[in-house]
C-alpha positions as a Markdown table, in Angstrom:
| # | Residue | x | y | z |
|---|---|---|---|---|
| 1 | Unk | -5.3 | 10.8 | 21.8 |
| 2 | Unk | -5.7 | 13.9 | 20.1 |
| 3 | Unk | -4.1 | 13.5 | 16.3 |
| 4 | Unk | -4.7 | 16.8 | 14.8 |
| 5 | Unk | -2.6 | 19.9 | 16.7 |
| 6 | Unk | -3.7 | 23.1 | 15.8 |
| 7 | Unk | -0.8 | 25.8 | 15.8 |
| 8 | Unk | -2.4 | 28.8 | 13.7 |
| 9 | Unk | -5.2 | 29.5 | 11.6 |
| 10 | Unk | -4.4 | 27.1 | 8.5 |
| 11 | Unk | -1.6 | 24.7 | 10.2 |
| 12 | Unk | -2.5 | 21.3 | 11.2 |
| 13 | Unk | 0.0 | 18.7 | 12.0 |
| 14 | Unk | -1.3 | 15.0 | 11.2 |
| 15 | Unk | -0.5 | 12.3 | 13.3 |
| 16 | Unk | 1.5 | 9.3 | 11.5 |
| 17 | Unk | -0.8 | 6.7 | 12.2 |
| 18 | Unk | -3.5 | 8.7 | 9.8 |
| 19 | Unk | -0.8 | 9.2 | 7.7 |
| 20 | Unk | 0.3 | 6.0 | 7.0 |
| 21 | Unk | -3.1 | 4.5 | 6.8 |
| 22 | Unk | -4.0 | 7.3 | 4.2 |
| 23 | Unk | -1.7 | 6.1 | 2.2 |
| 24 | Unk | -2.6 | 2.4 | 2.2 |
| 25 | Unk | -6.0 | 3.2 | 1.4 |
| 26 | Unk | -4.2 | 5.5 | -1.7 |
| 27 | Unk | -2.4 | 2.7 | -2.9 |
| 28 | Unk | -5.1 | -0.5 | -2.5 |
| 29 | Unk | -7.1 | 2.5 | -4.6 |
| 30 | Unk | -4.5 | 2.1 | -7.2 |
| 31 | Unk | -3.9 | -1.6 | -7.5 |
| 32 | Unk | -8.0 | -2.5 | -7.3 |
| 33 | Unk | -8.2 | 0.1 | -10.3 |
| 34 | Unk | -5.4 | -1.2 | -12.3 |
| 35 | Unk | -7.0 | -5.0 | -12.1 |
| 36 | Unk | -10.6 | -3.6 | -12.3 |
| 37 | Unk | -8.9 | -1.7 | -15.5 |
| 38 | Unk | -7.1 | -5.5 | -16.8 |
| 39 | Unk | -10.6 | -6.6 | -17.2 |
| 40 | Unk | -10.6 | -4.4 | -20.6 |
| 41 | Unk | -8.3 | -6.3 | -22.2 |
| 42 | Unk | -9.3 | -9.2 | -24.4 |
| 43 | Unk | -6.5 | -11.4 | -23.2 |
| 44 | Unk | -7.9 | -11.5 | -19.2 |
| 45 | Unk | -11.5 | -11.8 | -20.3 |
| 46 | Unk | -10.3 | -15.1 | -22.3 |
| 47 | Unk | -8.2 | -16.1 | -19.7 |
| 48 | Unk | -11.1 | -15.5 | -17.1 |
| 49 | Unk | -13.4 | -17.6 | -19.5 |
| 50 | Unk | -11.0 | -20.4 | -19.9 |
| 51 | Unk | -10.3 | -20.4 | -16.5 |
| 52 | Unk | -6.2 | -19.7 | -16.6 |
| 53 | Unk | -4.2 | -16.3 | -15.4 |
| 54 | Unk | -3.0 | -14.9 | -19.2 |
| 55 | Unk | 1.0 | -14.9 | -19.3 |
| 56 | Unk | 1.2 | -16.9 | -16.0 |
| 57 | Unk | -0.2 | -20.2 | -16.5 |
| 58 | Unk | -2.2 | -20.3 | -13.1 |
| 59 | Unk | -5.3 | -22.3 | -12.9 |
| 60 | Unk | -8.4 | -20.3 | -11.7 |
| 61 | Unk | -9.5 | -22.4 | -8.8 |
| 62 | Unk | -10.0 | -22.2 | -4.6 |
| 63 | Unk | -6.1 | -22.0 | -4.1 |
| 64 | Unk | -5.6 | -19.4 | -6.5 |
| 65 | Unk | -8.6 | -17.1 | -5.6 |
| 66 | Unk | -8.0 | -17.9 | -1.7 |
| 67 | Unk | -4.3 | -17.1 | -2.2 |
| 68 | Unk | -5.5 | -14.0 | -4.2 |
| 69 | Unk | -7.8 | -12.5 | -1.0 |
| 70 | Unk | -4.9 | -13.1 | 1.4 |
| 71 | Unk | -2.5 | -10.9 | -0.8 |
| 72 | Unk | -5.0 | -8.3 | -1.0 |
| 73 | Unk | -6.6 | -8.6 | 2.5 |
| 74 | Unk | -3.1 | -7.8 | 3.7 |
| 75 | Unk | -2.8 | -4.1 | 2.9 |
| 76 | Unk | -6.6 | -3.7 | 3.5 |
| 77 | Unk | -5.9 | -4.8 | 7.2 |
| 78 | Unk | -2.7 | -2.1 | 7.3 |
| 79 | Unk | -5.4 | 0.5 | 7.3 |
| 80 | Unk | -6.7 | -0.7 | 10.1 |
| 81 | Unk | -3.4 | -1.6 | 11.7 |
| 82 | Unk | -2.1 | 1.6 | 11.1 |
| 83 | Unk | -4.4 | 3.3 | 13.3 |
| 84 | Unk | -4.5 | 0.5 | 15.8 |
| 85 | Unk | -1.5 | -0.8 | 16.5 |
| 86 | Unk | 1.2 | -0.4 | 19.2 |
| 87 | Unk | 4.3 | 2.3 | 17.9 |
| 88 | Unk | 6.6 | -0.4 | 18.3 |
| 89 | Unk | 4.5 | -3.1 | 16.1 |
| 90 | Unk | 3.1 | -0.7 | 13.7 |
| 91 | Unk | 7.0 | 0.6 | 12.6 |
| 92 | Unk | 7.8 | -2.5 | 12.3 |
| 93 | Unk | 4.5 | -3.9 | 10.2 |
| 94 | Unk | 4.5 | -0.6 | 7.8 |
| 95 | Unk | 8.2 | -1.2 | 7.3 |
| 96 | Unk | 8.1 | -5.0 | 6.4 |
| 97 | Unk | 4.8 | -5.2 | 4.3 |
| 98 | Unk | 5.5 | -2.5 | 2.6 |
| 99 | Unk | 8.8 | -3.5 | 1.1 |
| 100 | Unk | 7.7 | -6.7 | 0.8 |
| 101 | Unk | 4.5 | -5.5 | -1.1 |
| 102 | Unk | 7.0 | -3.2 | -3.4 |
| 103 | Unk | 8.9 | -6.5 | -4.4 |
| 104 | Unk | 5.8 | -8.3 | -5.1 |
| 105 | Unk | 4.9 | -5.6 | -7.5 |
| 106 | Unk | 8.2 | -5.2 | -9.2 |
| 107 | Unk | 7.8 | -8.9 | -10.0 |
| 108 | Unk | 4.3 | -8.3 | -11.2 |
| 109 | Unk | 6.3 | -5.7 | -13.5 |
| 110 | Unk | 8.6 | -8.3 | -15.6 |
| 111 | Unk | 7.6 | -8.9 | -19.0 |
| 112 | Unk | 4.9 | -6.2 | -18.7 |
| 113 | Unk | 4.1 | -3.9 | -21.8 |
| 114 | Unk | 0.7 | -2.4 | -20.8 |
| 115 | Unk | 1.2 | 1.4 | -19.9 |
| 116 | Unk | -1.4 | 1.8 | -18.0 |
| 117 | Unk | -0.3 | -1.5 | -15.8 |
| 118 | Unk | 3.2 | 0.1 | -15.2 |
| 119 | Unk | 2.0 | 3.4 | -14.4 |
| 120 | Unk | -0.5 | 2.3 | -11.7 |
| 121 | Unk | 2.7 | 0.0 | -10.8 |
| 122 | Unk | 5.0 | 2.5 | -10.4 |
| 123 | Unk | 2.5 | 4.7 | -8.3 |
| 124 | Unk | 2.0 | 1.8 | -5.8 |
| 125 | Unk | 5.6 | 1.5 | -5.9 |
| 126 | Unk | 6.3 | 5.8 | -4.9 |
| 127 | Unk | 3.2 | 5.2 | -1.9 |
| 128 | Unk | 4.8 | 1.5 | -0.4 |
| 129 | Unk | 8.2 | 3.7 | -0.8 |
| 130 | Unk | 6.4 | 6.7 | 0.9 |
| 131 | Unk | 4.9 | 3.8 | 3.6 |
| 132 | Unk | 8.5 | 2.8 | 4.3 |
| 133 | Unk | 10.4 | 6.1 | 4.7 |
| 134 | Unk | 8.0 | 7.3 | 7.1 |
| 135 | Unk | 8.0 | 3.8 | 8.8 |
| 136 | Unk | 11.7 | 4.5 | 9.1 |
| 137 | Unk | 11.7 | 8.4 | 10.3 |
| 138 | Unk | 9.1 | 7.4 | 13.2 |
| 139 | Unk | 11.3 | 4.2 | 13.8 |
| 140 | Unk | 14.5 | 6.4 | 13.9 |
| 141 | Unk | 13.0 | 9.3 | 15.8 |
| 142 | Unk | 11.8 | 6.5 | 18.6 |
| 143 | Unk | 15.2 | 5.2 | 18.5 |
| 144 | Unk | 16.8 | 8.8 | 19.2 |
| 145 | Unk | 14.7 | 8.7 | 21.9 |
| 146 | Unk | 12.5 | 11.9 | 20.8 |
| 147 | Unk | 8.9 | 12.2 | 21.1 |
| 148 | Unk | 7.1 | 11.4 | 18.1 |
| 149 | Unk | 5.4 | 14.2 | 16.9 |
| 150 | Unk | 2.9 | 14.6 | 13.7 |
| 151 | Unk | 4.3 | 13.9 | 10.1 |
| 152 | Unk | 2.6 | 16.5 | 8.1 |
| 153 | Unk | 2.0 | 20.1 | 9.0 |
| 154 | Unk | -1.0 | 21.8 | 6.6 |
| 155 | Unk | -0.4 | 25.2 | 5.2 |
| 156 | Unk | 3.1 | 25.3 | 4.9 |
């Protein structure tokens, strides 16, 4: 399968599947740094200490921190997905998780006052949004019976 199409001297189209798995690596960038940045706040180093989730009430334990990887392993696997998976079950898959992932984080969002929290939020939110519009286009263009063609063209 050839994924990048050359048609001049600086244009490149870009297959969706690289496309869409770019931009799940872009946003798990995002969400690690925007916990790795919570850290710096005094109120999620006690909570870590006492063992409790500040502002949630959740007990640090094995359901909580094996509940924790599967939300996160989730996204890390659409990287992988994206690139491997069937048309058919990668639309659907880019589709689902990421609106489903852009619920959770609106959630995460409620009571929130940290700036840097809700900007790192609302960037996840504009990639899962980016995820699911070109989820949809490829889904749409499949359904018009079109051949799918690369998402991005360099140089233009």
């Amino acid at each position: 399968m050839n994924t990048i199409v050359r048609t001049g001297p600086n244009d490149a189209k870009v297959d969706r599947r690289i496309v869409l798995s770019g931009l799940w690596v872009s946003m798990l960038f995002v969400f690690a740094f925007v916990d790795i940045f919570t850290f710096w706040r005094a109120d999620a180093i006690e909570g870590a200490l006492s063992g409790s989730v500040p502002g949630m009430g959740w007990d640090i334990d094995q359901v909580f921190l094996v509940l924790t990887t599967a939300y996160v392993l989730v996204p890390s696997l659409m990287v992988a997905a994206s690139l491997l998976a069937p048309a058919r079950i990668n639309q659907v898959l880019n589709l689902s998780v990421s609106v489903l992932y852009a619920a959770s984080i609106v959630v995460a969002l409620i009571g929130e006052t940290w700036v840097y929290y809700i900007l790192g939020s609302a960037v996840e939110l504009a990639l899962l949004a980016t995820i699911a519009g070109v989820a949809w286009a490829w889904r749409a263009r499949q359904k018009a019976g079109k051949r799918p063609e690369p998402l991005m063209q360099a140089g233009r």
